[in-house]
N, C-alpha and C positions, 0 to 999 in steps of 0.2 A: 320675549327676550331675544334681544338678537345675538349673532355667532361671538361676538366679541364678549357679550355678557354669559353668555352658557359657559365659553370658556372660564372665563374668570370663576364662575362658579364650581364648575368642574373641579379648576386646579386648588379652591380652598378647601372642596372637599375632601380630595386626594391628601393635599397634607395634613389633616386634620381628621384622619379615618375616624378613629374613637369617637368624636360626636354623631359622627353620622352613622355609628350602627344600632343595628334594632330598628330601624326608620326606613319608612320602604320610598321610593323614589326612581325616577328615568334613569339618574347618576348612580353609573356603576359601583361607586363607594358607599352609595347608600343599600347595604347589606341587609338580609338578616342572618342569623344562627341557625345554622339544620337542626335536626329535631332532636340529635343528641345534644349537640351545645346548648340548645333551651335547656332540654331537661337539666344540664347539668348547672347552668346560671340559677336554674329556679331552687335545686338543691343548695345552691352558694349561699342564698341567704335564712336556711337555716342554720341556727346557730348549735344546732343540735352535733350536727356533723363536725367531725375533726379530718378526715381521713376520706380523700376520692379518688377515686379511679375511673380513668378516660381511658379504656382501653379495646383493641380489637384489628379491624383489617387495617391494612394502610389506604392514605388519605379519606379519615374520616373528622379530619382537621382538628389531630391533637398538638400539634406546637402551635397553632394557630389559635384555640382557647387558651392555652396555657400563657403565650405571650400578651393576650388580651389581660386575662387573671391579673396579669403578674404587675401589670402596667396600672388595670385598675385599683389594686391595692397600693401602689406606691402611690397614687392622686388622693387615694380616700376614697373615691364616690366612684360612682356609675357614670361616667362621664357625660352618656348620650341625654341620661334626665337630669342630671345633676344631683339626686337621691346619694347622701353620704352610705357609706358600708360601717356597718356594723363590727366592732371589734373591744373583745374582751378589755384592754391597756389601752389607755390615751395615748398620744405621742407620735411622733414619726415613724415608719411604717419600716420594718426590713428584712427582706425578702433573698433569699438567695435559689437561684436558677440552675439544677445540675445536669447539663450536659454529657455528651461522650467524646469522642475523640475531640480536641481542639480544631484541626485543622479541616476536617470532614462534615462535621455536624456542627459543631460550639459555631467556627466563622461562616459555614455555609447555611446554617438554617437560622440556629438561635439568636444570635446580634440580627442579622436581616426581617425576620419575626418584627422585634420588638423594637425596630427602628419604623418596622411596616405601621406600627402602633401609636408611636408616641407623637402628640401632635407638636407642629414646627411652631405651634403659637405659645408651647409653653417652655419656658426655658428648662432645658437637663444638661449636666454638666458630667463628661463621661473622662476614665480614666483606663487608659489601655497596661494590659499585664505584658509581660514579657514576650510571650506568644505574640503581641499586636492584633490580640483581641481588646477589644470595647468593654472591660469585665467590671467596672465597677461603673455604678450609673446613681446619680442622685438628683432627686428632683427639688428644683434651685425652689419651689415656692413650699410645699410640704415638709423637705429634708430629710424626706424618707429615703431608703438607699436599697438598691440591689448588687448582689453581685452574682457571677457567672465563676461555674467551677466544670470540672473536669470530672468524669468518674474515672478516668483513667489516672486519675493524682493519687495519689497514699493515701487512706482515710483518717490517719493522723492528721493530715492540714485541715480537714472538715472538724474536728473537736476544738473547741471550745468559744463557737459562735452561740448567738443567740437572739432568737427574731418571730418574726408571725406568720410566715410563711415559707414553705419549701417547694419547691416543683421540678420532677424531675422529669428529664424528655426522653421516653426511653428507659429500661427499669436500670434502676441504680444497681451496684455490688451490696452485698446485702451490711458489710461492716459499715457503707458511705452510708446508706438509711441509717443506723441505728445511730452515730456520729451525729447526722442534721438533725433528726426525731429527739434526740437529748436536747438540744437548743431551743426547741420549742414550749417547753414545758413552764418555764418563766413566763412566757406570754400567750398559754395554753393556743399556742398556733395551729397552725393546719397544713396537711402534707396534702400535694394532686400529684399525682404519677400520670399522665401522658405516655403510652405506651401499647406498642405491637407485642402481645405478650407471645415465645417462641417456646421455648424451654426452663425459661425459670419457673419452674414450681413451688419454691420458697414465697415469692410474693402472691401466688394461688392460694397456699397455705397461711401466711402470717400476715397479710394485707389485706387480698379481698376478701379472702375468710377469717380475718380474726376474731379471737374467742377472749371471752376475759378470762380472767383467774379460776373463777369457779366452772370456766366451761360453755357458759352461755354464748351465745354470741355477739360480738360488739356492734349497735346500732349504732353508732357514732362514726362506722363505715360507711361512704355511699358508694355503689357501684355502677358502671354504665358499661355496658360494651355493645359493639355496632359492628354489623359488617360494612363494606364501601358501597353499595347500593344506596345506602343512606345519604351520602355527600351528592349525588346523580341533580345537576340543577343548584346546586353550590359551588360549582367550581369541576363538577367533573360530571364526562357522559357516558352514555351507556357503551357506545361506541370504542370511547377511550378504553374503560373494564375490559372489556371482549378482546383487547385488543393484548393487554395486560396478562391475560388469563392464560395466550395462549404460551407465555413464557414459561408458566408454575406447574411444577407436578401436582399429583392430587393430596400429598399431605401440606404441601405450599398451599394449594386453594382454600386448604380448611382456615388457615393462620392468616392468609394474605388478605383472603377475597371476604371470610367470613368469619374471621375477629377468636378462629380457636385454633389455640395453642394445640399441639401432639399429645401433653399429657391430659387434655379438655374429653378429648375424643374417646376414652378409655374410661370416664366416669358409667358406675354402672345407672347412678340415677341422675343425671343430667336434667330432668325436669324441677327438679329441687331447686328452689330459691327462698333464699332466708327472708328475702323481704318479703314477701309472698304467701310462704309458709307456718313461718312461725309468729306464734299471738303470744301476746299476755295473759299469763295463768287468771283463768276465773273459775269458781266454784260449775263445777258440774250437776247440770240438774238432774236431780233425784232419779228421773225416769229413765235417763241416759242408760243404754246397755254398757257394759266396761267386760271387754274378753283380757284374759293373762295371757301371758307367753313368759316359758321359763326358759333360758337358754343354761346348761349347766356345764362345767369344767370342774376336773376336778385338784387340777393346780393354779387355778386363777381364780377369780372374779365372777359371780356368777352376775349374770345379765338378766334381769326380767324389765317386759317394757307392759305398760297399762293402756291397751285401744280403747278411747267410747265412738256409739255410735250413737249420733242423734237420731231426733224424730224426723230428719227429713233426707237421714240418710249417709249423713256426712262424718267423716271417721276425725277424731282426736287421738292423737298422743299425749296421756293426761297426765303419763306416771313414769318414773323409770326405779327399779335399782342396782345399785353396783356396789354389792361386799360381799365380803369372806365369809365364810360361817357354814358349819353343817344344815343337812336337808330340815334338820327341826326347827334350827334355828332361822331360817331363810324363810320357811312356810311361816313364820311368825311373823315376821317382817312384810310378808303380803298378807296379811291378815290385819296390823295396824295399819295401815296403809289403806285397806278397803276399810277399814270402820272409821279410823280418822277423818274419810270424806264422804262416808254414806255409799258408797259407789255399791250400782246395782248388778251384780256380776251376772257373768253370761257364763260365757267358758275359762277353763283354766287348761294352759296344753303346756306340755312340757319335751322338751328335745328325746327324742325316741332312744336314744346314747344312755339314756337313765334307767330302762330296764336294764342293761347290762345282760349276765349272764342267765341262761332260760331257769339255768338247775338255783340259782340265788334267789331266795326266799326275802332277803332284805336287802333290795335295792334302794337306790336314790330315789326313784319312783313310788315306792313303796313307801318311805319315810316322808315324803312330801305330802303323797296322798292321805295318809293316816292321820298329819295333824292339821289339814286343811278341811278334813272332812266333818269336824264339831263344827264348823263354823259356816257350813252348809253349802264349801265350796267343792265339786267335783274335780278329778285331775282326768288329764286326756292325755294320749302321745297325739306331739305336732305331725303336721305330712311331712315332708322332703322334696317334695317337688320345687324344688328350689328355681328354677326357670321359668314356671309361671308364674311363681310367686312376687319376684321381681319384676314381672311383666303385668301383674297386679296392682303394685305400688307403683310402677310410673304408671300406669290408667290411673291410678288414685289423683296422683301429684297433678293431675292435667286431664282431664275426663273429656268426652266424644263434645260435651257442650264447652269447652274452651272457658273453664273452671276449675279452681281445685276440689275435690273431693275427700284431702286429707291433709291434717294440719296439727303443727306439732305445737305443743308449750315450751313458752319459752324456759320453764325450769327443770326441762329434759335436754340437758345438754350432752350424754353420750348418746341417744338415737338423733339428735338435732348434726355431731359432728362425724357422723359414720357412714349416714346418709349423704351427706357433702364429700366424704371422702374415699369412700370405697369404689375402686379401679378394677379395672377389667384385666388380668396379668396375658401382656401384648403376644406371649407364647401359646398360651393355651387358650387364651379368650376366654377363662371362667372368674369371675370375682372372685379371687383367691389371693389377688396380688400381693397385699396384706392381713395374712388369715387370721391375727390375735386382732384384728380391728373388725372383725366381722361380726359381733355377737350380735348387738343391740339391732341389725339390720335384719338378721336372723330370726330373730324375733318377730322384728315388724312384716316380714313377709308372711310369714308362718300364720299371724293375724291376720293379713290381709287374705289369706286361703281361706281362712274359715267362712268372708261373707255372709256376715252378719248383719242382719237385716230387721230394722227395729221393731219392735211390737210393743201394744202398751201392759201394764200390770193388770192381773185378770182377778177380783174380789170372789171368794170362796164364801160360803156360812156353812160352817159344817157344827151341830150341838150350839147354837148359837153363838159359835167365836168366828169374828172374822178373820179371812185367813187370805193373805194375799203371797198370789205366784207371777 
């Protein structure tokens, strides 16, 4: 090929980026996707997912997926294989893009994006808003349409749209989400949030960690987050970072460099991930040990959580519960619970706050152990060693061989969302931040002290009955 033809080749590909990515090539246009943008294209076409998050340091090229997304939705297809996308409603495709400031981010990043994108060989037909943005775009052969908004507009003007797709670059105000997330529901669309998460905790809480109704948590979330070492060889080098680095304090490096937010850094169990962790309830095999933990109050909720351990070691969260009711009534309640599933008990402990006073003859403790004990369950007080114990359960969540070692059901959804949520209070440095949310963890450590360590059932003959312990 000679200089006149590389050119030429060169310059179709430049205008026509979107075919040429995914496709490796001498031609600087011929890209691929770093290893978050994979992961998150290969998440794209499950239809499972409603709801993702692109989130973490800066440039680890979230307006740059997000304007690719937003581009291939409004075509239909994958541009580069020509492979159609998948969607719920037939019909033209529409897509709204929500920015932040107009002047700063909407005309300096987002229009240049998605101009970076759109190939010059297909006709779009674009309509500027008052600002002298490019804010409605529609594609002349599909008739699919986007438009470009503002988070900084009233969330009133975002109601009463409705489409199959939302992205926002940058986390929205929390009214503008629930405004676009209403629109969706007609054509059960999908939200991407594109995002350096800083201080909003609201979307830590009711985005990446959503829970459904009953508690569980929503698998129809995907999450991703990355620090900028990841981009290194896509568009940025190591050189450049170091150079970045030396602008940011050290609660900037956590957020900037490595994709965590201020209130990230304060989780007590940070090894926890839901994708990771939590399984689909299946019956527990017989031999399995199961230890109790009773957390007691006595103007709330009492907490008890169900550990098994298997035969090779490995801890379950099989059980939880959470109600009102005196010590007789509660010891009853763990008692159908262990006969309902067969479960082979080991230990039962209870928060040492239950003995109460030395001179009291009928404590909490005392009524617990009395009606658990026909049914050949012992009661024990839990330790307190509250520090190792927490230093127990992340070794669980993440063991020395780069595995988990402990793993919850998914029909435990107050130890599944306590575990996720419980912070380190930034004065004292002790999980205290919030103390009515601490039960179910409470529990879980207090199990994890006792390390328990599985052994099989041992066959007796005593007068000729068999007798197993």
């Amino acid at each position: 090929m000679n200089d006149a033809d590389l050119e030429l080749a060169q310059n179709i590909a430049r205008d026509n980026r979107i075919y040429a990515f995914m496709k490796k090539g001498s031609n600087p246009e011929f890209r691929m996707p770093n290893p978050l943008q994979m992961e998150l294209l290969e998440a794209w076409r499950n239809q499972r997912y409603k709801v993702f998050t692109y989130s973490g340091a800066n440039r680890i090229g979230k307006t740059f997926v997000g304007g690719l997304l937003a581009v291939c939705t409004l075509m239909g297809e994958w541009p580069w294989s020509g492979e159609k996308m998948a969607f719920p409603f037939p019909g033209p495709r529409k897509v709204r893009y929500v920015g932040q400031a107009w002047e700063s981010h909407v005309k300096a990043v987002i229009e240049p994006q998605l101009k970076f994108w759109w190939p010059k060989s297909r006709p779009v037909e674009t309509k500027k808003n008052n600002q002298g943005i490019e804010a409605t775009w529609i594609d002349k052969r599909t008739k699919s349409t986007l438009e470009i908004m503002s988070n900084v507009q009233d969330s009133s003007v975002f109601e009463g749209w409705f489409g199959d797709l939302v992205i926002y670059d940058e986390p929205p105000k929390r009214d503008v989400r629930v405004a676009c997330a209403r629109g969706l529901i007609d054509r059960q669309g999908r939200e991407l949030f594109c995002m350096t998460l800083l201080k909003e905790a609201w979307i830590h809480r009711e985005v990446v960690k959503a829970r459904l109704a009953n508690g569980e948590p929503d698998m129809t979330v995907f999450n991703i987050n990355g620090d900028i070492y990841t981009n290194i060889g896509f568009g940025l080098t190591e050189e450049g970072i170091t150079q970045f680095e030396k602008t940011l304090t050290a609660d900037e490096k956590q957020a900037r460099l490595y994709g965590k937010p201020s209130y990230m850094t304060s989780l007590v169990f940070p090894r926890f991930d839901r994708d990771v962790h939590v399984k689909e309830t299946f019956p527990v095999p017989l031999d399995w040990l199961v230890d109790i933990s009773i957390d007691f109050h006595p103007s709330k909720k009492w907490a008890i959580v169900f550990m098994a351990t298997a035969r090779n070691g490995i801890k379950y969260i099989v059980d939880e519960i959470h109600e009102n009711g005196n010590p007789k009534y509660i010891a009853e309640q763990i008692v159908r619970v262990v006969k309902r599933n067969n479960y082979r008990t080991n230990k039962c402990i209870i928060d040492p706050l239950s003995k109460g006073d030395k001179n009291n003859d009928d404590t909490v403790y005392d009524r617990v152990a009395e009606a658990l004990a026909p049914q050949g369950i012992s009661l024990e007080t839990a330790s307190k060693d509250k520090d190792n114990g927490i230093a127990l359960v992340n070794n669980l969540l993440w063991t020395e061989n780069e595995m988990p070692g402990l793993y919850y059901f998914k029909s435990c959804p107050m130890s599944i969302q306590q575990t996720e949520d419980l912070m380190y209070d930034p004065e004292s440095l002790k999980p205290t931040a919030v103390k009515v949310d601490d039960d179910f963890t409470e529990c879980i450590y207090r199990l994890a002290l006792l390390n328990t360590q599985w052994f099989p059932e041992k066959m007796f003959v005593n007068n000729n009955v068999n007798m197993v312990l």
